[in-house]
C-alpha positions, 0 to 999 in steps of 0.5 A, spaced: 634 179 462 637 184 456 643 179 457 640 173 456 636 175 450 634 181 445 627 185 448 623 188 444 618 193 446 611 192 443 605 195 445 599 197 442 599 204 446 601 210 443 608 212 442 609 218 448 605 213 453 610 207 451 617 212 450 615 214 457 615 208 460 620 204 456 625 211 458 623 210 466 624 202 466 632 204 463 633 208 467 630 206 474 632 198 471 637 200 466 634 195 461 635 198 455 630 195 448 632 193 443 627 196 438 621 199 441 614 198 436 608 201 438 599 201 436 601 204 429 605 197 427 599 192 430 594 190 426 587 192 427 581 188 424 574 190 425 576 197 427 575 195 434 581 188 435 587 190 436 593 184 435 600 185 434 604 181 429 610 177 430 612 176 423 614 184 423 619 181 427 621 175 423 626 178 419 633 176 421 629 172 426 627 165 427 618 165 430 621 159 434 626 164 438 621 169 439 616 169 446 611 175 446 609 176 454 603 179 455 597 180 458 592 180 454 592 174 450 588 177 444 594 180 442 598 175 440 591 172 438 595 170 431 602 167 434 599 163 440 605 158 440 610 164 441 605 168 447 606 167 454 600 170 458 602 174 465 597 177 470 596 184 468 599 189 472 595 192 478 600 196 482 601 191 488 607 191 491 606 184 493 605 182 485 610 177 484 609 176 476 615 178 473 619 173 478 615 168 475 615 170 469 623 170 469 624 164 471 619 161 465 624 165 461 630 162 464 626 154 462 625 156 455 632 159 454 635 152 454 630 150 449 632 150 441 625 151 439 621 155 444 614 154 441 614 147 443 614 148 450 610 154 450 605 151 447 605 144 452 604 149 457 599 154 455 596 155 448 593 148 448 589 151 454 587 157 451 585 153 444 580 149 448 577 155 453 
């Protein structure tokens, strides 16, 4: 995927956990991030809701090349065009969601805006649940 795209990591967990996790996924996948952003660079409302903000990532950057892949579609609550939901990781070894969500990616990589597409196929089904 790093050859085919730029990857960001941005998680809402604190900075140690989320080295932790990108440094074993280079080295164990050799993917390397781009840039990494963590829970101090999401935005927090009511002291409780945590949202990480795309438009950190806009400079330099079209909101139309940006996908956000998450599990928890309150995160990108602010940027439903550009989220992409995945089923949260459970530790079965028969989880075939990154596969899926790979070839999704491979879809929207043709595309010249990918906000459309994402929002066919998913943010009008989560405006209307």
């Amino acid at each position: 995927m790093a050859k085919r795209y730029e990857l960001i990591l941005y998680t809402g967990t604190d900075i140690d956990y989320s080295n932790f996790i990108a440094d074993y996924i280079k080295g164990e996948y050799d993917v390397e991030f781009a840039y990494r952003l963590y829970d101090d660079q999401c935005v927090i409302r009511n002291s409780v809701c945590m949202f990480k903000y795309l438009n950190i990532l806009s400079k330099g950057r079209s909101l139309k090349d940006i996908v956000m892949v998450d599990d928890r579609v309150q995160n990108y609550a602010f940027s439903l065009r550009n989220g992409v939901p995945v089923k949260p990781y459970d530790g079965d070894n028969k989880d075939k969601e990154l596969i899926y969500l790979a070839k999704y990616l491979r879809i929207l990589a043709e595309k010249k805006d990918i906000t459309k597409q994402v929002e066919e196929d998913f943010a009008k089904c989560l405006l209307n649940s």
